[in-house]
C-alpha positions in Angstrom: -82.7 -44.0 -3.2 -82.3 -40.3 -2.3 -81.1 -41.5 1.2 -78.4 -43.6 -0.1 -77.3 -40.5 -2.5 -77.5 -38.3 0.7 -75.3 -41.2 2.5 -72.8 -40.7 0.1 -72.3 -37.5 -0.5 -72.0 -37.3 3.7 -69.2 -39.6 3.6 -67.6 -38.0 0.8 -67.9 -35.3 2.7 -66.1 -36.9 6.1 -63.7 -38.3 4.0 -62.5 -35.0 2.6 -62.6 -33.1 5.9 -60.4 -36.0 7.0 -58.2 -35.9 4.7 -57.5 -31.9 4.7 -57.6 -31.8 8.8 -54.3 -34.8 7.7 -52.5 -32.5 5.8 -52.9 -29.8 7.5 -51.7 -31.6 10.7 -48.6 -33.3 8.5 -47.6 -29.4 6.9 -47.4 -28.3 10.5 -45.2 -31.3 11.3 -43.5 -30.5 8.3 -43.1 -26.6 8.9 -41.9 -27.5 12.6 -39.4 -30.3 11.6 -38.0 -27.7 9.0 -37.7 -25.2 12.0 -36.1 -27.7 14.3 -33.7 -28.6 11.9 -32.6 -24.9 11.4 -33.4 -23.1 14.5 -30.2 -22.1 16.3 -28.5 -24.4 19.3 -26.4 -23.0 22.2 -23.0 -24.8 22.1 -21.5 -25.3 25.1 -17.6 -24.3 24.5 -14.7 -25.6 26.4 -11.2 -27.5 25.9 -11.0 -29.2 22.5 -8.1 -31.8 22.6 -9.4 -34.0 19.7 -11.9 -34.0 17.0 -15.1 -36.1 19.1 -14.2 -33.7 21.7 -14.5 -30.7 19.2 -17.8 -31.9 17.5 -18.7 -31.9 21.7 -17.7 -28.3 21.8 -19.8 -27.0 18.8 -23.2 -29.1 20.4 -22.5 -32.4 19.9 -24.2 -34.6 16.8 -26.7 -32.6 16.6 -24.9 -29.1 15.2 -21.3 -31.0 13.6 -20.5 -34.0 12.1 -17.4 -36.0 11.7 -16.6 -36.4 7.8 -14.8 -39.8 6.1 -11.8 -37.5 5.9 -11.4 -36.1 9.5 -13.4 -32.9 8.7 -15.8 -31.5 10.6 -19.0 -30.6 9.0 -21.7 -27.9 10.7 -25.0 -28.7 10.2 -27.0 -26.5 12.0 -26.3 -22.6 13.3 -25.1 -22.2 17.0 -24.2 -20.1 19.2 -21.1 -20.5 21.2 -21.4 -19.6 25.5 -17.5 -20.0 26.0 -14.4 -20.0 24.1 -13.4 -23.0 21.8 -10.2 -23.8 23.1 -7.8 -26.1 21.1 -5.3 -27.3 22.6 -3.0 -28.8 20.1 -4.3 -31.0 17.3 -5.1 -29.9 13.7 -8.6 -29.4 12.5 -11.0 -28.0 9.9 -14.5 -26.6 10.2 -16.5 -26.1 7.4 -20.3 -25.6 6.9 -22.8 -25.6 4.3 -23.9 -22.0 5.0 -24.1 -22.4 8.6 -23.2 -19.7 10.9 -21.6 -19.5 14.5 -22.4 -17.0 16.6 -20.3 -15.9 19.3 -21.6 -14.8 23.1 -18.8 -15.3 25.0 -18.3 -11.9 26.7 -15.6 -9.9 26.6 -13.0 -13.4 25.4 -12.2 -15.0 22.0 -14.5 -17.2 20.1 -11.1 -19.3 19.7 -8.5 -19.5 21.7 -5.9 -21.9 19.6 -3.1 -22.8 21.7 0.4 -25.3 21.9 1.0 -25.5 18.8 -2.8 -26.0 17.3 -3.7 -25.3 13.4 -7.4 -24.6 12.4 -8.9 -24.6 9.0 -11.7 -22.8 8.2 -13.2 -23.5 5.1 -11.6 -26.0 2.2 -9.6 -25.3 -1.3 -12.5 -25.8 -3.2 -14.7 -22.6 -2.6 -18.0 -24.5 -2.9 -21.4 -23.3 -1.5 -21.2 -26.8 0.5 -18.1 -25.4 2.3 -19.4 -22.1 3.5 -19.3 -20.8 6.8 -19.8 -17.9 8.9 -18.5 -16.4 11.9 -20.1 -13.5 13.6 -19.5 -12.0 16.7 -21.5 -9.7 19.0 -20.8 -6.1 18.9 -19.6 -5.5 22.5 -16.8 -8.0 22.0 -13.6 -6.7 23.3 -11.4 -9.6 22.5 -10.3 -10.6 19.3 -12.7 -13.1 17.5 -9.9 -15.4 17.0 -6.8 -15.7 19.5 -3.9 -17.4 17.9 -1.0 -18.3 20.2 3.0 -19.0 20.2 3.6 -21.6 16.9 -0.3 -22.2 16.4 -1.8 -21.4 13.1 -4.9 -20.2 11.4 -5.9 -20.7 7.9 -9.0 -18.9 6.1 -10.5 -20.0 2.7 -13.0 -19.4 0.4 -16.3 -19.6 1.3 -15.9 -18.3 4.8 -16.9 -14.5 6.0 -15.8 -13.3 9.4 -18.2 -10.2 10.7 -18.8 -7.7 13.4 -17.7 -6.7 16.7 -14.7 -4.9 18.5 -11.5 -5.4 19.6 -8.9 -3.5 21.5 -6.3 -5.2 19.3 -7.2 -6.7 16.4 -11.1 -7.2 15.5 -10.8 -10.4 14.1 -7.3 -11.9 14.7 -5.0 -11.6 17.3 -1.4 -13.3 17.0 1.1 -13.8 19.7 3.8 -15.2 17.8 1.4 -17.5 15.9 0.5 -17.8 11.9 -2.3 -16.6 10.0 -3.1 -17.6 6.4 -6.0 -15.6 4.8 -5.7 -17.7 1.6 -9.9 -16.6 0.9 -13.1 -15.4 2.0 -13.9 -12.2 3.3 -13.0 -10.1 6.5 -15.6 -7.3 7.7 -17.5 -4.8 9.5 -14.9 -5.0 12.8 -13.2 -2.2 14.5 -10.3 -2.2 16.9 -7.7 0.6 18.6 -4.9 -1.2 16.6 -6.0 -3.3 13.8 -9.5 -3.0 12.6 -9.2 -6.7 11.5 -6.1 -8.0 12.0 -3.3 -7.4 15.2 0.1 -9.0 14.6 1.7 -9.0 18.1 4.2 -10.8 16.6 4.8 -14.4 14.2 3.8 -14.0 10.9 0.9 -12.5 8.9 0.4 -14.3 5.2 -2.5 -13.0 2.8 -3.0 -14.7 -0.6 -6.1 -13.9 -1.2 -9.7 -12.9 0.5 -10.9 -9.5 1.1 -10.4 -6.9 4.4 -13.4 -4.4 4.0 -14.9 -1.7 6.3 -12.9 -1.7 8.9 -11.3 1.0 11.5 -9.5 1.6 13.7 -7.1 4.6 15.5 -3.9 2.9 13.7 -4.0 0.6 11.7 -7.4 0.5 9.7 -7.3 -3.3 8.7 -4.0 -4.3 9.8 -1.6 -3.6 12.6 1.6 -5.3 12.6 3.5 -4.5 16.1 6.1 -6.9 15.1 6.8 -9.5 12.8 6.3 -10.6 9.3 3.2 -9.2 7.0 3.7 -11.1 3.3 1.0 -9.9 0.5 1.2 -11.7 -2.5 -2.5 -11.2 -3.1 -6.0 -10.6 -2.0 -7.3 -7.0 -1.1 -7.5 -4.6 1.3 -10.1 -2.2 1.0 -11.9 -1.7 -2.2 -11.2 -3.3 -5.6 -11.7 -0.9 -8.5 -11.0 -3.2 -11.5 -7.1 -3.1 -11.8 -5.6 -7.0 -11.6 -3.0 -7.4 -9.0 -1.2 -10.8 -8.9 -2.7 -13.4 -7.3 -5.7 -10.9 -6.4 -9.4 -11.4 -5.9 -12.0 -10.2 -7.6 -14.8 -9.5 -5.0 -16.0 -6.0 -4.3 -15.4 -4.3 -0.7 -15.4 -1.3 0.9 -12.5 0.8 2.4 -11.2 0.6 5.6 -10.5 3.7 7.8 -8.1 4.9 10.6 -8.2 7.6 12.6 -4.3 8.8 12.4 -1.9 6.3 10.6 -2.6 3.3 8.4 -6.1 3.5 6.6 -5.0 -0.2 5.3 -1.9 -1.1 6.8 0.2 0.3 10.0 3.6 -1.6 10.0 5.0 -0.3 13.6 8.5 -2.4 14.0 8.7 -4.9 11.7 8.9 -6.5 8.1 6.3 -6.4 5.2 6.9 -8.0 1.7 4.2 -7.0 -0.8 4.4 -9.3 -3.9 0.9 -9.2 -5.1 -2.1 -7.9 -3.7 -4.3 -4.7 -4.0 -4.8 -1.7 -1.4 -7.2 0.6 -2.3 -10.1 3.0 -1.3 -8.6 3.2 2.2 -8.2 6.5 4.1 -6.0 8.0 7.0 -4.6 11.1 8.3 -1.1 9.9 7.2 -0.6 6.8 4.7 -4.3 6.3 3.5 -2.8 2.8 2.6 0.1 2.3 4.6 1.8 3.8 7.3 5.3 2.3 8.2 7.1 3.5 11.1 11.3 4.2 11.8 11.9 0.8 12.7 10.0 -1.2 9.1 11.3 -2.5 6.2 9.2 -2.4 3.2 10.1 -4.7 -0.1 7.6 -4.3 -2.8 7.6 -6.4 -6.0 4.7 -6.6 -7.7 1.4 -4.9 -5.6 -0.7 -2.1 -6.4 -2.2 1.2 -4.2 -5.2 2.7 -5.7 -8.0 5.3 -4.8 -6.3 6.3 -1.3 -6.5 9.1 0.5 -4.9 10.5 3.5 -3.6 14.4 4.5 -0.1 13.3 4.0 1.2 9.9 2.0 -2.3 9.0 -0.2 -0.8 5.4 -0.6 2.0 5.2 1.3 4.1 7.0 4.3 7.3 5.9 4.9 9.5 6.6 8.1 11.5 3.0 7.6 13.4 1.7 5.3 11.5 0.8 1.8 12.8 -0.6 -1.5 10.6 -1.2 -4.5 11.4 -3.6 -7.3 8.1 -3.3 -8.3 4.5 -1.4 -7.3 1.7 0.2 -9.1 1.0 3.8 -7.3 -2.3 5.0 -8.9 -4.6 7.9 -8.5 -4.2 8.3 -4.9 -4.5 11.8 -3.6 -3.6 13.6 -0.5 -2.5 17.3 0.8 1.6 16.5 0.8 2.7 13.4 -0.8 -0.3 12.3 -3.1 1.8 8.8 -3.9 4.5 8.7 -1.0 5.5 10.7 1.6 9.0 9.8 2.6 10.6 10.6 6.0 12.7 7.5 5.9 15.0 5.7 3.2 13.1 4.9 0.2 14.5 3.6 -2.9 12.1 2.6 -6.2 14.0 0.8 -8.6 11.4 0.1 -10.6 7.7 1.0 -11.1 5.0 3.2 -11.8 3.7 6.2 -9.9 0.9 7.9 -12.1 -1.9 9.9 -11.8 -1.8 10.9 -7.8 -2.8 14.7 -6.8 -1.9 16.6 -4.3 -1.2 20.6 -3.5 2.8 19.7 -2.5 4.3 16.6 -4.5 1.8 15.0 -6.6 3.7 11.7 -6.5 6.3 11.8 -4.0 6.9 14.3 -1.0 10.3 14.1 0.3 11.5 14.4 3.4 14.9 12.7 3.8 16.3 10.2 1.2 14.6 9.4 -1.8 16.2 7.4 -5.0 14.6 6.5 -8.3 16.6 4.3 -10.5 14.1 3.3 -13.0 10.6 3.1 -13.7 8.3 6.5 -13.9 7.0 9.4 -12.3 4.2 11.0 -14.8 0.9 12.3 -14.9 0.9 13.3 -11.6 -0.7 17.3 -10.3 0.3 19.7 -7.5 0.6 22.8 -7.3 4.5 22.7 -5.8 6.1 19.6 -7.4 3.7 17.9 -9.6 6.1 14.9 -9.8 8.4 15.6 -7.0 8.1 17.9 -4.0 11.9 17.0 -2.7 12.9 19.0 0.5 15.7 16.6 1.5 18.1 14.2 -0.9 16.8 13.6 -4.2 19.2 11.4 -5.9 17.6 11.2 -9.6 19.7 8.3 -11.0 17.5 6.7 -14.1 14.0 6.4 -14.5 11.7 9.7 -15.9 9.4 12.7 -14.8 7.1 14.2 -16.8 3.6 14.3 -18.6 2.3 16.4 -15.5 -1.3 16.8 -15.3 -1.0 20.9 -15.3 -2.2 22.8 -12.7 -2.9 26.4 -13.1 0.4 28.2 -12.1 2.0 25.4 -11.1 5.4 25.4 -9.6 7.8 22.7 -10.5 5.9 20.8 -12.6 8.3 17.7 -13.4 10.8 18.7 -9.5 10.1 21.5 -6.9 13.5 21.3 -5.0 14.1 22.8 -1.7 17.1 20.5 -0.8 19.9 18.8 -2.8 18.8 16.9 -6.1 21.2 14.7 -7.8 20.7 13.7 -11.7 23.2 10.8 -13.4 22.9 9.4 -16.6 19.9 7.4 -16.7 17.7 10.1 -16.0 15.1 11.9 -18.1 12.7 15.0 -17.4 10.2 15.5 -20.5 10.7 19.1 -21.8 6.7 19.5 -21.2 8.3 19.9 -17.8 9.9 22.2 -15.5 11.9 22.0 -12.4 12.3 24.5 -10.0 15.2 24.8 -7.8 14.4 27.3 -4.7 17.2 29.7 -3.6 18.4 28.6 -0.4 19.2 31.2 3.0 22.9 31.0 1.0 21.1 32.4 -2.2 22.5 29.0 -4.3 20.5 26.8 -5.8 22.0 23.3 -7.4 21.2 20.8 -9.4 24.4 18.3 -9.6 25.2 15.9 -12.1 27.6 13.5 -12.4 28.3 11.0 -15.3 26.2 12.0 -17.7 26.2 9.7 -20.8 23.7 11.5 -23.1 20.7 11.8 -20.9 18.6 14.5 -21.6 17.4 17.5 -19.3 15.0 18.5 -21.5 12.9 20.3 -18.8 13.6 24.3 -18.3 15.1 24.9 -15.2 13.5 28.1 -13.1 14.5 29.7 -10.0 12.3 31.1 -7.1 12.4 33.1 -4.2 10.9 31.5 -1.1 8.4 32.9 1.8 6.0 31.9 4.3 2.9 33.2 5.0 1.7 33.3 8.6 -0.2 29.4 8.5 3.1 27.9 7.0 2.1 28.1 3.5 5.1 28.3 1.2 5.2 31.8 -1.3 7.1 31.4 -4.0 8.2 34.6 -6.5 10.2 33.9 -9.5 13.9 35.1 -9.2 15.0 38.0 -11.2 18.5 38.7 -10.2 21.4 35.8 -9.6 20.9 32.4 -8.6 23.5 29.2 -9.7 23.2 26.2 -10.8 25.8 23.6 -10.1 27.2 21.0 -12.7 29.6 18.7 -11.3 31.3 16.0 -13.5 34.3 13.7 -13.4 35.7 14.9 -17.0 35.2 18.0 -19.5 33.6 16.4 -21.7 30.7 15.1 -19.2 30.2 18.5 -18.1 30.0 20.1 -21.6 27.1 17.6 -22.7 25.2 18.4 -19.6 25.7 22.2 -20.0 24.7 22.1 -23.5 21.5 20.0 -22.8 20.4 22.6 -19.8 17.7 25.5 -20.6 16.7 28.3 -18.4 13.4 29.7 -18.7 12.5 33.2 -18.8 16.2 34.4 -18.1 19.7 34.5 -19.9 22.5 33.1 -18.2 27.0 32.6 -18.5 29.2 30.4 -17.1 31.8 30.6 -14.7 34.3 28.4 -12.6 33.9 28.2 -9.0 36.2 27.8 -6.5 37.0 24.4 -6.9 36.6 23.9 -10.6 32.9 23.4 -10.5 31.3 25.2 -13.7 28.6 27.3 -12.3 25.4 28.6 -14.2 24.7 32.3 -13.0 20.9 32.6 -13.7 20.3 36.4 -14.4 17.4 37.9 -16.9 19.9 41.3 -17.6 22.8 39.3 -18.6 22.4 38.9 -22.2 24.6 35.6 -23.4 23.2 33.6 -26.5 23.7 30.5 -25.3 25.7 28.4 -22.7 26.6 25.7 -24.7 28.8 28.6 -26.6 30.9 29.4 -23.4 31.5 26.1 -22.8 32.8 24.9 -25.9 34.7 28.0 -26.0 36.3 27.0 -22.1 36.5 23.2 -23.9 38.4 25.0 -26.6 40.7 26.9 -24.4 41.8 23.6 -22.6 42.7 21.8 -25.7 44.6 24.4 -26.7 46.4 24.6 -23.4 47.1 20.7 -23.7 48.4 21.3 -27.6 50.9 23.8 -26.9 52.1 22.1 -23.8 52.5 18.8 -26.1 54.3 20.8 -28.7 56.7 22.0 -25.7 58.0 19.0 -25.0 58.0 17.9 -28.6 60.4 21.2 -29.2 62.2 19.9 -26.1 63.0 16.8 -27.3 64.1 17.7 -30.8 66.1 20.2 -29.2 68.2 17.4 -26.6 68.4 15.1 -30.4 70.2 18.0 -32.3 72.4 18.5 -29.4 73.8 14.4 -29.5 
């Protein structure tokens, strides 16, 4: 009896020593199948001229499949030896979460070619669809090449990363299209165009995010010519301010080393309808730079958080008009919003809270006109709205509300050049501007129709030095400066005269040489009040005109006694 206990308990035994040593053989199985199925494959590259030939490309069925729709589907992570050349055809790659890595040397991970369109990623930004694209860090070529009338779409769901690029980290167009509809764009670096180089064709972001990238010019972008359209999507860092069309994902900024911390526009067109720059930095135009020969049309974007030595959002040499933009809390050393060199004209829009030591908002250079919209809340201490040292022309819109600075000069207008103020316009009387004698001892502030506005700044008047770095020195005026008021009728002149206050000085009028009234600015004149000597010249002319009427009246009666 005991041996046939002992029996069993020894076969229980075997039995259970089987049994594990099973398992243990089919979890190994298991943990190498798992690691088979994952582990990366080298894809072979080549000439893709059709989708069997693509799924070839990528490592045959093994690493893509072909989905009931055309797709192609990546199954397993690879790693690409040559370039993926299409040549013609449309496809699109997505993955579930699958990532190809490029080694292909110093060339592109795609080379897309006559007339090709890839699509990376789908419309429905699902987990299932996601992809990513890395490349190594000695890369010199673009990651993707995009050639004449060939296009490249991005989506949701898909992240391009790393390596360098003498133009253009992760796209390079020559003449080609590139959607970035989604996804995200990062960690690249290139001479021109961190992520994106724009040789020429067209350059279309809707959406997506370009973060922490650099480059000399042109931190994310670098359009050399061609067409740059931003109706959404962000470039740099989002900060929680909804911009049409926008993104929501969190980045960081991108960087360049001169011009364009987010965008360098060198000769061609950029239409911003949507879309958020912020967190970006530069020596000039921490978000973007546009040379002589750009054109910039804004209508509904927004420049946040950037910083550069001159233009904190934006430097303009070109041509720019704004129907609409959001300039916010950007700061630099000249031109906290905008430094202007070129044409710039912004009908409509908002430009608050930027800082800088010269022109909080706007430093100009050349030609600057604000129609509508408004300058306030800005600091400096020359110009906390406007630091204008070429051709202001102030025709609607209003300055103001200046964040003070302690001795601030100019709070509202710091004017160096010639500053022109029509009807529309409007200074808040918490404001001052500053006109600067010039080397002929005049300073001017023209008006012309002037339906009722309101100067309700003080006007001051300043001598002006240097000291031996450049600095400007600025002491306030004492003895006679003017101030010009030019109008089409009396009437127009009178209500600007009488609207006009001078701070810390008396002042009279007088008539200059060709009928201009001119203010003479002088603290030992002692005259109660302008508007007095106007009405009184007002006065003087309609008296004129009555007894001249009464002339001919006399006249008259006189030729009807005579009949």
């Amino acid at each position: 009896m005991k041996e046939m206990i002992v029996k069993m308990k020894m076969k229980k035994m075997l039995m259970a020593v089987f049994f594990s040593g099973l398992a243990s053989i089919l979890f190994s199985f298991s943990a190498y199948a798992e690691y088979a199925e994952y582990k990366e494959l080298s894809a072979p590259g080549g000439l893709v001229e059709d989708v069997s030939g693509f799924v070839r490309a990528l490592g045959g069925e093994e690493a893509a499949i072909i989905s009931e729709n055309g797709d192609i589907l990546l199954i397993r992570d690879i790693k690409v030896e040559s370039p993926l050349i299409l040549n013609g055809g449309s496809y699109r790659l997505t993955g579930g979460g699958c990532v190809i890595s490029s080694s292909c040397g110093d060339e592109s991970l795609f080379i897309i070619e006559n007339g090709a369109e890839l699509i990376l990623g789908s419309e429905n930004d699902s987990s299932s669809d996601s992809l990513l694209l890395e490349c190594e860090e000695t890369q010199q070529e673009s990651l993707i090449f995009v050639g004449n009338e060939c296009s490249v779409t991005l989506n949701s769901g898909v992240v391009l990363t790393g390596g360098t690029g003498t133009y253009g980290g992760a796209f390079y167009s020559d003449g080609g299209i590139i959607n970035i509809l989604g996804g995200q764009i990062n960690s690249f670096s290139a001479e021109y165009g961190g992520a994106v180089y724009l040789k020429s064709g067209r350059l279309k972001i809707n959406g997506g995010v370009i973060s922490d990238c650099s480059a000399g010019l042109g931190g994310a972008v670098y359009i050399d010519s061609g067409i740059l359209e931003i109706s959404g999507g962000i470039i740099g860092e989002y900060k929680g301010v909804n911009s049409a069309g926008g993104a929501v994902t969190c980045g960081a900024e991108n960087t360049a080393e001169q011009y364009g911390g987010g965008v360098f526009i060198n000769n061609g067109e950029a239409i911003f309808s949507g879309g958020y720059i912020s967190g970006n930095t530069a020596e000039c135009g921490g978000g973007l730079y546009a040379d002589e020969n750009s054109s910039l049309t804004f209508s509904g974007s927004a420049f946040v958080s950037n910083e550069a030595n001159f233009g904190g959002a934006v430097y303009n040499k070109g041509n720019g008009n704004s129907a609409y933009v959001k300039i916010n809390d950007n700061t630099a050393e000249r031109g906290g919003g905008i430094f202007n060199e070129g044409e710039f004209s912004f009908v409509n829009g908002e430009i608050s809270g930027n800082s800088a030591s010269y022109g909080g908002a706007v430093l100009n250079e050349s030609t600057f006109i604000l129609e509508y919209g408004s300058i306030t809340g800005n600091s400096a201490e020359f110009g906390g709205g406007v630091f204008n040292n070429g051709d202001f022309f102030f025709q609607g819109g209003v300055i103001g509300h200046t964040n003070a600075v302690t001795g601030a000069i100019g709070t509202a207008v710091l004017n160096r050049g010639y500053i022109y103020m029509n009807a529309a316009a409007f200074v808040y009387e918490d404001s001052s501007i500053a006109l600067i004698r010039t080397s002929e001892g005049l300073n001017k502030l023209e008006v012309g129709e002037f339906n009722g506005a309101d100067i309700a700044a003080y006007v001051e008047v300043y001598d002006e030095t240097s000291d031996s770095d450049g600095n400007y020195i600025y002491k306030q005026n004492s003895k006679v400066g003017t101030v010009l008021i030019d109008g089409d009728s009396a009437k127009n002149i009178a209500l600007a005269a009488s609207r006009l206050r001078v701070r810390n000085g008396k002042y009279i009028v007088r008539l200059g040489d060709n009928g201009e009234i001119l203010f003479y600015i002088n603290s030992r004149t002692i005259i109660a009040s302008v508007t007095a000597a106007v009405l009184i010249l007002i006065i003087i002319i309609v008296i004129v005109v009555v007894i001249k009427k009464n002339k001919k009246g006399n006249t008259k009666t006189e030729s009807t006694e005579h009949e």
